[in-house]
C-alpha positions in Angstrom: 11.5 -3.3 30.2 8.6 -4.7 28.6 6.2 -1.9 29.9 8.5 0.6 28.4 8.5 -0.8 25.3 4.5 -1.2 25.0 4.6 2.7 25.9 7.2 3.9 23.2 5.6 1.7 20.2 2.3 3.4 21.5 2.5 6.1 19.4 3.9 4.5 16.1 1.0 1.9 16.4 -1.7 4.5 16.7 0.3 6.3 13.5 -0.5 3.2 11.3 -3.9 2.9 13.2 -4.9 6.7 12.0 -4.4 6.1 8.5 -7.7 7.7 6.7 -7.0 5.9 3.4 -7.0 2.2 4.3 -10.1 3.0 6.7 -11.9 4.4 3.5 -10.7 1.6 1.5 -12.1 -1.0 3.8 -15.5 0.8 4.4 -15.8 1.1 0.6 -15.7 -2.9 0.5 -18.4 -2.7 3.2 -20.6 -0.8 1.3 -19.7 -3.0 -1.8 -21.7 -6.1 -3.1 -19.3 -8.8 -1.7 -18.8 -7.1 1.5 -18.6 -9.9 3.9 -16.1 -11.8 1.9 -13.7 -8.9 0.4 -13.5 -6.8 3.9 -12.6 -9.9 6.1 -10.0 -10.5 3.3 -8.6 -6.9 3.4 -8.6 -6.8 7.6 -6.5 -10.2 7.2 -4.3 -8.5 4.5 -3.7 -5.6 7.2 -3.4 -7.5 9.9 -0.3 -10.0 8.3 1.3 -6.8 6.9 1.8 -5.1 10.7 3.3 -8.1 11.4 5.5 -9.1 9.0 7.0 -5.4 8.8 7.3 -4.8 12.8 8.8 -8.5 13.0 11.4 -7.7 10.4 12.1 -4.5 11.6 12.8 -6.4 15.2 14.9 -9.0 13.9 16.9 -6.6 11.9 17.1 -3.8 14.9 18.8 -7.3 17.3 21.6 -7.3 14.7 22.6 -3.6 16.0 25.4 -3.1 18.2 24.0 -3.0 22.1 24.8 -0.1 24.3 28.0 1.9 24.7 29.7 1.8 28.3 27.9 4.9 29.2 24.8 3.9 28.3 24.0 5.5 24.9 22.9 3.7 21.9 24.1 6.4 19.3 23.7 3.7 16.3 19.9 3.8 17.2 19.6 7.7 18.1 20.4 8.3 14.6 18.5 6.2 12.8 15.7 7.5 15.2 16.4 10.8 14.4 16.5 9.9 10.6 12.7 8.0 10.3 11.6 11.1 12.4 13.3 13.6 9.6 11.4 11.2 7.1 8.3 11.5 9.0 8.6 15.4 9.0 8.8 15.7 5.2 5.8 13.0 4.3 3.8 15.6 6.7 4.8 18.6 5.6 4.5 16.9 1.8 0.7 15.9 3.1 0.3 19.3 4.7 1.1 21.2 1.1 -0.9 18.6 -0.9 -4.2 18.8 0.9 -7.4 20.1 -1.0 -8.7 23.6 -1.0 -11.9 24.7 0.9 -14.5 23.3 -1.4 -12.2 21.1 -3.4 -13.1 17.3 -3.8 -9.6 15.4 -3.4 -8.9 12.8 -6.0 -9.3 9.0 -4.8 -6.8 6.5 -5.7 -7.7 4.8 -9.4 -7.9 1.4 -7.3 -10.5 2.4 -5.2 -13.0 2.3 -8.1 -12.2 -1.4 -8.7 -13.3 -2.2 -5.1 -17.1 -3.4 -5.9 -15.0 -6.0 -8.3 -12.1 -7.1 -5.9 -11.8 -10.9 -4.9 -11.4 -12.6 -1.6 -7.6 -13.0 -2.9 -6.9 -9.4 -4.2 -8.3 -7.8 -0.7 -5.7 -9.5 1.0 -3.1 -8.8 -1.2 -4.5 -5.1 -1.2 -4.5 -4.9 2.6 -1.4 -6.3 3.0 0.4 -4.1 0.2 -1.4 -1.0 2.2 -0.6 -1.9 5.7 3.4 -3.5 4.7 4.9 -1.7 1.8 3.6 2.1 2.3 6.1 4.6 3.3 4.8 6.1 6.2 3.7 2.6 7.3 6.8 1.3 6.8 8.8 4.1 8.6 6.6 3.7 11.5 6.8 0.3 11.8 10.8 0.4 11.7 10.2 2.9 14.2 8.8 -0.1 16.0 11.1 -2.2 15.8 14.0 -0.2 16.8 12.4 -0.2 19.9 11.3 -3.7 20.5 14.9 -4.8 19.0 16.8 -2.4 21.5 14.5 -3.1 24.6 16.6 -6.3 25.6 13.5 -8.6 25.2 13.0 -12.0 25.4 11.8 -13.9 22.6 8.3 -13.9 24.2 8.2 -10.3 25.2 9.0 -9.3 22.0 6.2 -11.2 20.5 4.1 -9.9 23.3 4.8 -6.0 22.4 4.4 -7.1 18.2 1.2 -8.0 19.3 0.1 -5.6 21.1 1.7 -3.1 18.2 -0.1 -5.5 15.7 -3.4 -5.3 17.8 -3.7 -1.3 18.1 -2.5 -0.5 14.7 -5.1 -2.7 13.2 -7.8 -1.4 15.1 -9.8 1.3 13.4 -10.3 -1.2 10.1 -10.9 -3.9 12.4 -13.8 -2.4 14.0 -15.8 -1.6 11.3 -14.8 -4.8 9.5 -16.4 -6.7 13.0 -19.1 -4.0 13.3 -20.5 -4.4 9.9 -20.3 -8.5 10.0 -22.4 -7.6 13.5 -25.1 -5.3 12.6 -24.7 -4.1 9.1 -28.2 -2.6 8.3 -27.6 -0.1 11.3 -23.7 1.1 10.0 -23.9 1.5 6.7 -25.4 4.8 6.7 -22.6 5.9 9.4 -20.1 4.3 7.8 -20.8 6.2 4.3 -20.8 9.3 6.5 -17.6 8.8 8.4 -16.2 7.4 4.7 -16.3 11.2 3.2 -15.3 12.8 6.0 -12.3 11.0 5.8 -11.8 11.5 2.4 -11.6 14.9 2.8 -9.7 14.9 5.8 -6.9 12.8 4.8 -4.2 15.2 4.2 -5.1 16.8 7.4 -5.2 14.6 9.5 -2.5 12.6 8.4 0.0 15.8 8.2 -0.7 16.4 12.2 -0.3 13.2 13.1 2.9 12.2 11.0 4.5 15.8 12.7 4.0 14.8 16.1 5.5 11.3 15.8 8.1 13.0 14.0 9.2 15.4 16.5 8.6 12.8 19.0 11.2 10.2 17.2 13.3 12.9 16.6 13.0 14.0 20.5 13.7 10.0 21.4 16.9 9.8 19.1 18.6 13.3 20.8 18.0 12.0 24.1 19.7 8.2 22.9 23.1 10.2 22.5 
């Protein structure tokens, strides 16, 4: 049971995980003055956010009525179904809204405050990034409708959080570690990779959220 629930959070985790925005936002603190000090703040941020969302999402998803006598969890097939309609309109929402050939897109007015952020506000910043956005937060209810439903143990659950928390918060945590490593040598690449992803955003974010979408909405139908 737990192997199948590592599998089917796979996806969700790797939805948070390819998030452009808080990538660019942590690379940006990288690049900043106070580097060292505001990027381990923002990674920490990200990192308690995953968990405090999938955990909630787990504890609330145990409170849902267990499996009918055939087998079918229709309770959880439609809320699947639901956060993969939700999933579908954010992309096609991120799809419209991407930039033109040639167009800069417009960065969030908190990105320009990054070279002034604190130790305290990074963390608050990462967690508000990686816990209270929308797509994070469907995702991560995704999650836990899974771990919740899987019939885990207390300690298997906390096993598949973690490795949900673990993957999710990979591609801030490696340039985060990276750059405490061997700074001098990324912080040209990371600039690069930083506009790249700038203007990729919509893009990338668009495919991604459509796929999970269809795949949730796949994973409810079949619950019936």
């Amino acid at each position: 049971m737990i192997n199948q629930a590592i599998g089917d959070i796979l996806p969700l985790a790797l939805g948070i995980a390819i998030s452009p925005i808080p990538i660019v936002a942590a690379i940006l603190m990288l690049l900043s003055p106070k580097a060292r000090v505001t990027s381990v703040g923002f990674l920490l941020g990200w990192v308690g956010g995953i968990v405090v969302a999938s955990t909630l999402f787990t504890l609330l998803s145990s409170l849902l009525p267990e499996k009918d006598a055939d087998a079918s969890q229709p309770i959880r097939a439609v809320i699947k179904i639901v956060l993969g309609a939700l999933l579908l309109f954010l992309a096609l929402r991120r799809w419209r809204g991407r930039p033109k050939d040639g167009e800069d897109p417009p960065l969030p007015k908190w990105m320009q405050a990054i070279d002034t952020i604190s130790f305290g506000g990074a963390l608050g910043l990462g967690f508000l990034l990686s816990a209270v956005n929308p797509k994070n937060l469907i995702l991560a209810a995704g999650a836990g409708l899974v771990i919740g439903g899987a019939g885990l143990s207390v300690g298997e659950a906390a096993v598949v959080i973690a490795v949900f928390t673990i993957i999710a918060a990979l591609t801030v945590a490696v340039p985060v570690i990276g750059y405490l490593i061997a700074a001098d040598r990324l912080r040209d690449p990371l600039d690069h990779l930083r506009g790249w992803l700038v203007h990729q955003n919509a893009t990338i974010m668009a495919v991604l959220l459509a796929v999970i979408g269809v795949v949730l909405i796949g994973k409810g139908i079949a619950g019936f």
